[in-house]
N, C-alpha and C positions, 0 to 999 in steps of 0.2 A: 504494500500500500504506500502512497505517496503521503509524506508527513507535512505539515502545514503548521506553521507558527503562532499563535494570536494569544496579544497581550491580558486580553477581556478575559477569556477562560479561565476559569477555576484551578487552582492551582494544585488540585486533587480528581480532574475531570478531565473526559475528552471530548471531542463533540463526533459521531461519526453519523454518517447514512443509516436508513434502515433496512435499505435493500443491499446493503453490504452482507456480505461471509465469513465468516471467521471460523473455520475448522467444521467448514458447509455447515455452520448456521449462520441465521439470522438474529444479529445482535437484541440487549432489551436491555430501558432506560434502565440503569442502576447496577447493571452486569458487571462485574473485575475485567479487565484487560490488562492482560502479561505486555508490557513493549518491549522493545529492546530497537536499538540502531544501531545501523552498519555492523553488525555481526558482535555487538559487545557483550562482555557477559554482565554489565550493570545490566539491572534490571527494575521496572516501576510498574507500581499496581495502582490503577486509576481507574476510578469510577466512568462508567458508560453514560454518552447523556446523546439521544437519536436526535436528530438533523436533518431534516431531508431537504436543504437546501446544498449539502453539500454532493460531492460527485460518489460512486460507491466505490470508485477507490482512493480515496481522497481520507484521510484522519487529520483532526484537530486536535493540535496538541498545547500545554502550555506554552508561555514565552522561553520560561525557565530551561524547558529540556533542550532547547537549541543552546540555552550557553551554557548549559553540560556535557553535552555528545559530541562527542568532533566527529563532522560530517562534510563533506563537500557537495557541490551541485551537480558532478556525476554522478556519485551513489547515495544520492539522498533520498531513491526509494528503495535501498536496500534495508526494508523495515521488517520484524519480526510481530505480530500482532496474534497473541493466543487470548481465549476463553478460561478461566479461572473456575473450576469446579468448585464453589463456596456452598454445595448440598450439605458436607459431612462436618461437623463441627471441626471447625481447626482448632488446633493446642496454644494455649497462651504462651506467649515469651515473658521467659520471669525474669531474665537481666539481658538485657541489650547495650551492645557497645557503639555507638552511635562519633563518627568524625564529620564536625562540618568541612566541607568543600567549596561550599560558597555562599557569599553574603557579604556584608558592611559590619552588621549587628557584632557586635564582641558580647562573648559568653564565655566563663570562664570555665578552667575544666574541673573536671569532678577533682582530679590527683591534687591539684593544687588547692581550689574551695575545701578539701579537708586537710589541710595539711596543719599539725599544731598548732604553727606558731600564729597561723591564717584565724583556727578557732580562739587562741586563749587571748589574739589581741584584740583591739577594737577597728581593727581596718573591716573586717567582715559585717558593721553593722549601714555598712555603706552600700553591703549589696544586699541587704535582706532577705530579696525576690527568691524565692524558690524554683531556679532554672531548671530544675527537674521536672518541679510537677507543671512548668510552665510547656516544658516539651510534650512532656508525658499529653497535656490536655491540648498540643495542636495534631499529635499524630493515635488520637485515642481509636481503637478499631482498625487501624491500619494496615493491610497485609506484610508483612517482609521478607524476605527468603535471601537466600546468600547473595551479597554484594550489593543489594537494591540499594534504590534510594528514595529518600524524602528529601517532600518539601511542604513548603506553606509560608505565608507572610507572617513573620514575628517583628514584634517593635517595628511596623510599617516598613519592612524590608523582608526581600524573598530571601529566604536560607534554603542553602541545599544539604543534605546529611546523607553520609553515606553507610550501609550497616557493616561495622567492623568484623563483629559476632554475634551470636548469639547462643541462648542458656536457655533449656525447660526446666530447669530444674533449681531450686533454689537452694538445694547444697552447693555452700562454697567449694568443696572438692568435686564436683562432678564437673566433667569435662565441656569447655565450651568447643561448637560446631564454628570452625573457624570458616569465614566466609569470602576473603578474598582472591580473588583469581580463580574461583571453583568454577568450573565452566557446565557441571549437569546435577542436578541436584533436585528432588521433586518436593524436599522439605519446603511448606509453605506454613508461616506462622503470622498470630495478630497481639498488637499489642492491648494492652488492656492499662486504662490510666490508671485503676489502683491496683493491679497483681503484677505490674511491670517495674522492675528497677533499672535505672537507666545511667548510664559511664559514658560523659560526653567531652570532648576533644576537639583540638580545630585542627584541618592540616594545613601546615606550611606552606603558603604561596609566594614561590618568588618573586622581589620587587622587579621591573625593569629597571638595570644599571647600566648605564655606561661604561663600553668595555673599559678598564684601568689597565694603562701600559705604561712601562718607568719606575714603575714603584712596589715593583715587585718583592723586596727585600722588607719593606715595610707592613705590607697584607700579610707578610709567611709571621714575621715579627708578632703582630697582634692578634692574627689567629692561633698560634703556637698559645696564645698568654688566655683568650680567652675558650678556644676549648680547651684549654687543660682544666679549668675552673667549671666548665661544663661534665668533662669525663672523668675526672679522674677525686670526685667528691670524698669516695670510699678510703680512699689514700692518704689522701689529706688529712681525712678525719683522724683514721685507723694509725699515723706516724707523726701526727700532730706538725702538719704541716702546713704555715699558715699559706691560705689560696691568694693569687692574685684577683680581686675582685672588681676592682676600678683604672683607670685610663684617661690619661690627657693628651688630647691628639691637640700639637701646637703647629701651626702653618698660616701662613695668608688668605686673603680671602681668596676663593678661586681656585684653592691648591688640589681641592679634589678630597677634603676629610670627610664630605658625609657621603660621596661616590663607595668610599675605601672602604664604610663601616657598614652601608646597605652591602656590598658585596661580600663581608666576611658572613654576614646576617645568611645570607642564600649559601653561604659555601658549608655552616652549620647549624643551617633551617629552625635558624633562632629569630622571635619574631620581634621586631625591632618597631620601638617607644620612642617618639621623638617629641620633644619640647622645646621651643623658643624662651627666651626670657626676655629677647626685645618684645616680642607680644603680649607679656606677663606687666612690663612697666608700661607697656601702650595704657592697659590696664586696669594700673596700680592704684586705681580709686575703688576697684571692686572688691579691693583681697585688704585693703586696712585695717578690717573690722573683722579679717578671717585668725585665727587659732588652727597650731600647727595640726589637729583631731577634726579639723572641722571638714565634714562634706563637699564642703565647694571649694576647698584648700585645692590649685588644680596641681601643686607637685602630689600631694600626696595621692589623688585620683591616678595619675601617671606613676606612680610607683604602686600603689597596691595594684591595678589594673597589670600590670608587669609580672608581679608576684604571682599573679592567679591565671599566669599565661607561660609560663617556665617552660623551659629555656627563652628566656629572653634578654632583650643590650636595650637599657634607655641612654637613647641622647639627650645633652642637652646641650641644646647651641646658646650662643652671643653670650658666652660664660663673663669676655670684657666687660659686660656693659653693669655688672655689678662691682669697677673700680669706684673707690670711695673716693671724693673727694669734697674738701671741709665746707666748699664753696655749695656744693651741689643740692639741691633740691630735694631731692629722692634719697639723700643718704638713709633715712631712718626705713626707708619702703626699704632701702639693697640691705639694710644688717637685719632686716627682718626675712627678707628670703636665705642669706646668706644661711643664718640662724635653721631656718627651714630646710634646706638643700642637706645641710650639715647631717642633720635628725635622720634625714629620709636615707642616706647615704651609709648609714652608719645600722639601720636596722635591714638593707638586705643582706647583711651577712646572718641573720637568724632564720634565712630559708636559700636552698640550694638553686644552682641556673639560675640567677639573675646578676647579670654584668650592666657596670656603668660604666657612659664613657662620655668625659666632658669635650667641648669644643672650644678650641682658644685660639687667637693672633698672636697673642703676647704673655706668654707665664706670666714676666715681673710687673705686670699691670692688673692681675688678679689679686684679690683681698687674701690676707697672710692666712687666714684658716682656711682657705682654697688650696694653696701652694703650701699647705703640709702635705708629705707624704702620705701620711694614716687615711686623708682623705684620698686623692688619687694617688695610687702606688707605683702607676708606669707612666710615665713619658715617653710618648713616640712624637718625634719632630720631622716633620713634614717640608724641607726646605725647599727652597726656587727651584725648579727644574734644571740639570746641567746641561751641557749641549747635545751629551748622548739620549738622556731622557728628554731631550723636544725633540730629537729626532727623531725616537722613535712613538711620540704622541702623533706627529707632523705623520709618519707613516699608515697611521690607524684613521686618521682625518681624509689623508692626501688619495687612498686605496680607495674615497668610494668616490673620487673625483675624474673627471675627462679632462689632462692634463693637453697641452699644447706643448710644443716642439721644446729641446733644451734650454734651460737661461743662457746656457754657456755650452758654445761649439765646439769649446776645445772639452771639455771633461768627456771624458769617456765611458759617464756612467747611462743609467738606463731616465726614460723621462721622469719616473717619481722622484728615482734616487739623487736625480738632479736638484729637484725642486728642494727636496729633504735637505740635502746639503746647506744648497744659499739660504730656506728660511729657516737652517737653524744655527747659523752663524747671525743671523741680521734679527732675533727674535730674544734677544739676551734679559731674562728678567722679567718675563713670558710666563706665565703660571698655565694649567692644562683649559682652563675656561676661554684664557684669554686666546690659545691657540685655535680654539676651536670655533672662537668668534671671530677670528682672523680667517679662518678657511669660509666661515658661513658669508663675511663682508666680499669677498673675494667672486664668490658666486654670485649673490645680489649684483655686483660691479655687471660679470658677463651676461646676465642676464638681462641687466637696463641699457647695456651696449646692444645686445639684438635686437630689444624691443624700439632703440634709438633710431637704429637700421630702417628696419620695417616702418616705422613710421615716415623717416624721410624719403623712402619707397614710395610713398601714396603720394606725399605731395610734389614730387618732381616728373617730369616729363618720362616717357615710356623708352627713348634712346638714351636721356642722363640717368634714367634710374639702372640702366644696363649699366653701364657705366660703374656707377658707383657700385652696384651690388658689384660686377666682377671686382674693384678692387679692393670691396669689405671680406668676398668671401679671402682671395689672396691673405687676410691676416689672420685669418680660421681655419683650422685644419678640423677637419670634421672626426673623430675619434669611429672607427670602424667595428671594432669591442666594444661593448658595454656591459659584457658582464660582469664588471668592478664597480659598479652601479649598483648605490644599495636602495632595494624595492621601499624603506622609510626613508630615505632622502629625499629632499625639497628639491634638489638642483635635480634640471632635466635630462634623460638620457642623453642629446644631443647637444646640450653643452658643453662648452670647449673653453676651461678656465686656463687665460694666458698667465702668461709673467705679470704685462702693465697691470691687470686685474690685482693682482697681491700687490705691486708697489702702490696702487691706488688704497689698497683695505689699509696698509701700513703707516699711508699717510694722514689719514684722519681714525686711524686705532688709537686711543687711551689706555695702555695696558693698567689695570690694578696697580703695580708695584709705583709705576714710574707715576700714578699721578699722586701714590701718597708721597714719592720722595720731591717731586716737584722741582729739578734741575735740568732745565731746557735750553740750551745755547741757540742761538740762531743760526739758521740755515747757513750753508757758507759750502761752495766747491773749489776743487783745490783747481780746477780754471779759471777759477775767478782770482786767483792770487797769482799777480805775475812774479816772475824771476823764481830766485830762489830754488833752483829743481833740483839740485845736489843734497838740499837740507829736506823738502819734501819726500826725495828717495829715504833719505835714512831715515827720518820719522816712520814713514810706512812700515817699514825693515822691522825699525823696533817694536813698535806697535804692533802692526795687525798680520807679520809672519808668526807669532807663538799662538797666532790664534789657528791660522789658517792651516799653516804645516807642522800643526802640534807633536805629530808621530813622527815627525822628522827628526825635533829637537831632542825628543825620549830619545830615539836610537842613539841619537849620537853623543848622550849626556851632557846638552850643555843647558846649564840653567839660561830663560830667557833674561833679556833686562828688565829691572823694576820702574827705573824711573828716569826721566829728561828731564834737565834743566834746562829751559831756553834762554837764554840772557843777550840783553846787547842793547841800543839806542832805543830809545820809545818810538814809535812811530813804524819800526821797518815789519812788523807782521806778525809777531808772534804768536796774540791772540787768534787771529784771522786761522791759521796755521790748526792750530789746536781745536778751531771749530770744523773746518774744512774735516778734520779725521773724524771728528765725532761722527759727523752730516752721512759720511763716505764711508765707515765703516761700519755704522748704524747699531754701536758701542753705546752701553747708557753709560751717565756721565753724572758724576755730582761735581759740582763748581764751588770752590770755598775763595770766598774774598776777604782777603789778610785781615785788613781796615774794620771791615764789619763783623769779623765772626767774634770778637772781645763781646763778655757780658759783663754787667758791672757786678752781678752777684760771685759771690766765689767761689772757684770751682764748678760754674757753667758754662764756661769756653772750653776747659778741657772735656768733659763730660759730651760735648755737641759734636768737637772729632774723634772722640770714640763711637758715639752713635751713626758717624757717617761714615767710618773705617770699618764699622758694623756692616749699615745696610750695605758698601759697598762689597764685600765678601757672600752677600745674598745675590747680588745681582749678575752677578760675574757675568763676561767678562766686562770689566767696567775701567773707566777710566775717573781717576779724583783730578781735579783740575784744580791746583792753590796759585792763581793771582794775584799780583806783589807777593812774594813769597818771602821779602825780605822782613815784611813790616809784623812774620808770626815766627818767623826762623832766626833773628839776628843772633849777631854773636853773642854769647852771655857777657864779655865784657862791655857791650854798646849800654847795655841794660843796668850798667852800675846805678844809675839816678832811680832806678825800680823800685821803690821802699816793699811792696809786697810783692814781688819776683814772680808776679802775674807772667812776664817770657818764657821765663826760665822752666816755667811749671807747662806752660804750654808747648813749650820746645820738647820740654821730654816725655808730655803725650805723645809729640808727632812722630821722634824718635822709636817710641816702645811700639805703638802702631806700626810703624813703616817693616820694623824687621826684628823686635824687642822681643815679641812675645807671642806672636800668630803669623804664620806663615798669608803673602798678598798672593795665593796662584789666580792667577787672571786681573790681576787688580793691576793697571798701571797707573805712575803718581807721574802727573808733568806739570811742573813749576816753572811759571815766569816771573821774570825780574828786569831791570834797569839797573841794578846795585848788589850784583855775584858775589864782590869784595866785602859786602856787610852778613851773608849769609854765614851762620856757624858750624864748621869744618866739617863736626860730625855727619853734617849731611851730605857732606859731599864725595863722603870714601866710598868705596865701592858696595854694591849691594842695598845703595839706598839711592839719591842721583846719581847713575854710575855714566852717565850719555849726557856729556856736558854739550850743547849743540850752540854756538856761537851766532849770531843772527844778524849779519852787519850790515850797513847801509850800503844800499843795490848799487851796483856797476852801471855804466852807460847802457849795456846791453838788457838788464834787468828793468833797471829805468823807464825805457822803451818797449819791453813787454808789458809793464804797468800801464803806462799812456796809452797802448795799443786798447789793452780793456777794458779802461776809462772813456776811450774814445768810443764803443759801442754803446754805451749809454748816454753819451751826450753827442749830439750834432755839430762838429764841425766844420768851418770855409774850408774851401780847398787851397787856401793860401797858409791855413795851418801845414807843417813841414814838424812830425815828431820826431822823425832825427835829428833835425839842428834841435828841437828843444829836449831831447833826454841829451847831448850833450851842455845843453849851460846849463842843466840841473842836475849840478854837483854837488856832493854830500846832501839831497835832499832824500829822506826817505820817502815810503810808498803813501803813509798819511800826507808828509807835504806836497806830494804832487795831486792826490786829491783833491786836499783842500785849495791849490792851485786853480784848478778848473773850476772848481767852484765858486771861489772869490772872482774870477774872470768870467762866468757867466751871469754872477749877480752886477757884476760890472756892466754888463752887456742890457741887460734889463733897467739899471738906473740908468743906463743912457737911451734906448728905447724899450718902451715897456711892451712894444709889439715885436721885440726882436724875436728870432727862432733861430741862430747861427752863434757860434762863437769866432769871433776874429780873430788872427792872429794881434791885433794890436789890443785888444782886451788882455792878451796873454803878454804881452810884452811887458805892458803898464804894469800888471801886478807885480809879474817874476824882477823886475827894477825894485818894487821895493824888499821884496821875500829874502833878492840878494844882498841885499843894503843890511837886514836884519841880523842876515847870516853870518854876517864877515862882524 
């Protein structure tokens, strides 16, 4: 018979024809029917209810049993429909073991609802309800037989149950008729709401997770810690072996800790409790008046609901947002959960399988009775992803993508492993969210590029629209496979995400990380900085080769360099130089300006480069950028006038930092200066600036590379002549020849305000007096 869905139906009914067959009769309202689908050996007894609107091979069935049976639209009339012989008195079922399989409603199970510590405390007067006889009175008269199932709307949601086993007999020792996977069997039995005792249980349904790639070492880490605390109870008890019971997963936002802890959850079908505490203080006017015993207390709803669900992991996320502080509003609401959380924490160790596991940004910004151990025992840290873990996140993103042709001609890898490569060099500081928002921006990109296409298609002519289509297809290569195309992806089989696509997502991406640290340099390429090319090779060298041919340096043991000093005239580029790398190597960057990082409190300027020596060791690979590097570095003799030796304490922050006491891998330090001769020694030996890079004011030839790219920005006569003027602009650095043209095109404007040209005699007048200033 053909099976038919429909929400209306009684959830213990079917509706069929009456000129239908069933084991050559003809059915009558109120008859049993055996079903079964697609050949399963679940099986359900529903009452007959005749129809003669429908076809006579046609069955109506509840909504329920379609999202029970897996079935597909070829054999979805592979139906099995018998007649129930209910002549002869059927046998009562005196204990039934009953597993829900589906539902919203949480019910807790029999194992746990009697467990001591559940009876002699007072969390049990929170569930009164008597779930037994509430089952018992929605499946009373019920037929069951091995593996069937129930159902019915409980607490206005459909539950579906399935029968475990079942017992005639109400001696404990008589054997129960075990009922799963028995594939023939004519025992048919009824329950009876008062001769029935009933053992109820949920099963375990996995959440969807997000696959987790990279952090591997970390899920073995915490699942090792929390099923041992699940399996190995007996052990513990029996050698008096205290369990690990609790967990502090410390990471950034983004990092992937509740990804980690749903996936340990399905890896040992523990059922996982999760709780916000920013939505607890969204709140915090509801729970003032609540007591740690009280009913609507909602931790302790979330931890006895835990308790009466064993094996289970509660989270509790935004654990931060309960830092104290004296200023704060809410301090008495956070020592009053703090106070709560503590209680609740402290009483699952008086019942077995129930793991806790907090969520943090920052341990040393958690309240001191949080960061006792007694309360969480483990720490697992969670840090920034390193280059091999983005590449292989980028891997698990980039596999359900239709990549276009290599970034780079010359590599000899394959087109993912291409892509892999460059965005996990250019992606530093990059948490697992943030990459995966970068591949999703990336698509969005190509797919407002075709729909750009096709638009401009309509409105242009039928020969330009030829036109233009062949030369938009020429930048699209159409991917001929798609079966790396995942059937839940948004992005369409036939699109073709380029390179410009990801430099587009790249450029208006906010990663997490870089917008709490908030050190952004301006754009700057190193075409746009003339001369110089002999200092721009070696920067790069030092720089962005230990990033690039890492395996190269291992092999051949050479530690890379730490740090550049650039030193030399003001004006000839240095800054420019150090942006240019950042812009081009797409390196994050924190910027420290000598002048302004001093605080007048004590012991807050040191503390501010430790915390940015900090995050920069999270971001790797990262560049520190200190400007005037003289006016935080000087010699300790310059500082004799220092009455509180504010330098000196700061110097030998920057010192212990640099190389004192934590190793920088990936970390480079480039310091500029005007004043090398005022910097103190220590910094200057090897191993700390060890790449003293000289930066002198540009040659005739440099000169005239400068004016060359000054010159595309601004309009010149053709009686301008830059060779005769980079020679009479001697000892002028690359700022004065800017600010040259500059002052001679504001000259050109206060002499006509309709000008659009610069003169040669604009540029004479000025460089007359620049020289006059010079000499």
């Amino acid at each position: 018979m053909i099976p038919i869905f429909k929400e209306e139906i009684n959830s213990k009914q079917v509706l069929l024809s009456s000129s239908s067959l069933i084991n050559l009769k003809a059915p009558s309202n109120n008859d049993i029917l055996c079903i079964s689908l697609n050949n399963s050996f679940q099986k359900l007894y529903l009452s007959c209810v005749l129809n003669d609107d429908l076809d006579e091979n046609v069955i109506a069935l509840p909504k329920w049993v379609s999202l029970i049976f897996n079935h597909d639209d070829e054999n979805v009339n592979n139906i099995n429909v018998q007649l129930v012989d209910i002549s002869n008195d059927m046998p009562i079922v005196k204990k039934i073991s009953l597993i829900k399989i589906y539902g919203d409603v949480w019910i807790p199970s029999s194992k746990s609802l009697y467990s001591s510590f559940i009876q002699l405390s007072q969390r049990v007067k929170s569930y009164q309800l008597d779930w037994h006889d509430l089952i018992l009175t929605h499946f009373d008269d019920q037929l069951v037989s091995e593996n069937s199932l129930l159902s019915d709307v409980i607490m206005d949601q459909i539950c579906v149950f399935r029968v475990e086993r079942i017992q005639l007999s109400n001696d404990d020792n008589s054997e129960f008729i075990p009922t799963l996977h028995v594939q023939s069997s004519s025992l048919i039995a009824k329950i009876d709401q008062h001769g029935t005792k009933v053992d109820i249980s949920s099963l375990f349904v996995s959440r969807k997770v997000p696959s987790i790639v990279g952090f591997e070492n970390e899920i073995d880490s915490l699942y090792q810690i929390i099923n041992d605390s699940f399996s190995n109870v007996e052990i513990h008890s029996k050698f008096g072996i205290p369990e690990t019971r609790t967990a502090l997963i410390i990471g950034p936002h983004g990092s992937g800790k509740k990804s980690l802890i749903q996936h340990i959850c399905n890896k040992i079908s523990a059922t996982l409790f999760m709780i916000s505490l920013t939505t607890m203080m969204i709140k915090h006017d509801m729970f003032e008046n609540i007591d740690d015993d009280d009913d609507k207390n909602p931790l302790r709803i979330m931890f006895t609901k835990a308790m009466l669900s064993a094996p289970s992991v509660i989270v509790i996320k935004d654990l931060d947002i309960l830092a104290v502080d004296d200023k704060n509003y809410f301090d008495e609401w956070k020592m009053k959960v703090i106070g709560m959380l503590v209680r609740e924490i402290q009483d699952i160790y008086k019942i077995d399988q129930v793991f806790v596991v907090g969520l943090t940004c920052d341990r040393s910004k958690l309240p001191e009775k949080l960061r006792n151990l007694e309360i969480f025992q483990h720490n697992l840290v969670l840090s920034l992803p390193s280059r091999k873990q983005r590449e292989e996140i980028l891997s698990l993103y980039l596999s359900k993508l239709n990549l276009s042709f290599s970034v780079n001609e010359a590599m000899n890898n394959s087109v993912m492993n291409d892509y892999i490569t460059k965005l996990g060099l250019m992606t530093s500081g990059y948490v697992p969210k943030d990459l995966g928002k970068l591949c999703r921006l990336a698509a969005l990109q190509a797919l407002n590029n075709i729909e750009n296409i096709n638009e401009y298609n309509k409105i242009t002519s039928v020969s330009d629209s030829m036109n233009n289509m062949i030369k938009d297809l020429t930048k699209l290569r159409i991917h001929e496979n798609d079966e790396n195309m995942s059937e839940n992806n948004n992005v369409r089989p036939s699109l073709i995400i380029a390179w410009n696509d990801f430099e587009y997502a790249m450029s208006i991406m906010h990663p997490l990380q870089k917008i709490e640290l908030e050190s952004i340099l301006p754009q700057q390429k190193w075409n746009d900085i003339g001369g110089y090319e002999h200092i721009k090779k070696k920067i790069k060298q030092v720089i962005e080769w230990p990033i690039i041919k890492h395996e190269t340096y291992k092999k051949l043991g050479v530690e890379p360099s730490s740090g550049i000093l650039l030193y030399g005239p003001s004006g000839c580029g240095k800054t420019l130089m150090v942006r240019a790398l950042v812009t081009e190597s797409h390196m994050n960057v924190i910027c420290i300006d000598g002048p302004k990082i001093y605080s007048k409190y004590l012991g807050d300027t040191e503390k501010t480069i430790r915390d940015l020596f900090k995050r920069a060791r999270q971001i790797i690979p990262c560049i520190i950028f200190i400007d005037e590097l003289d006016s935080i570095a000087s010699k300790r003799e310059w500082d004799c006038n220092n009455s509180n030796g504010v330098n000196e304490r700061v110097l030998s922050t920057l010192l212990n930092e640099m190389d004192g006491i934590q190793d920088l891998k990936q970390v480079f330090i480039i310091g500029c200066t005007n004043k090398p001769d005022q910097i103190d020694d220590a910094l200057l030996r090897p191993g700390r600036f060890d790449q003293l890079i000289y930066v002198e004011l540009p040659n005739e030839l440099e000169r005239l590379n400068i004016l060359q790219i000054i010159s595309k920005k601004v309009l010149f006569n053709n009686d301008i002549n830059l060779n005769k003027l980079s020679k009479k602009t001697n000892l002028f650095t690359g700022a004065d020849l800017e600010n040259l043209i500059r002052e001679s095109g504001l000259y050109a404007l206060r002499e006509n305000i309709l000008s659009t040209k610069i003169y040669n005699k604009h540029i004479e007048l000025i460089l007359k007096n620049k020289i006059k200033t010079l000499k």
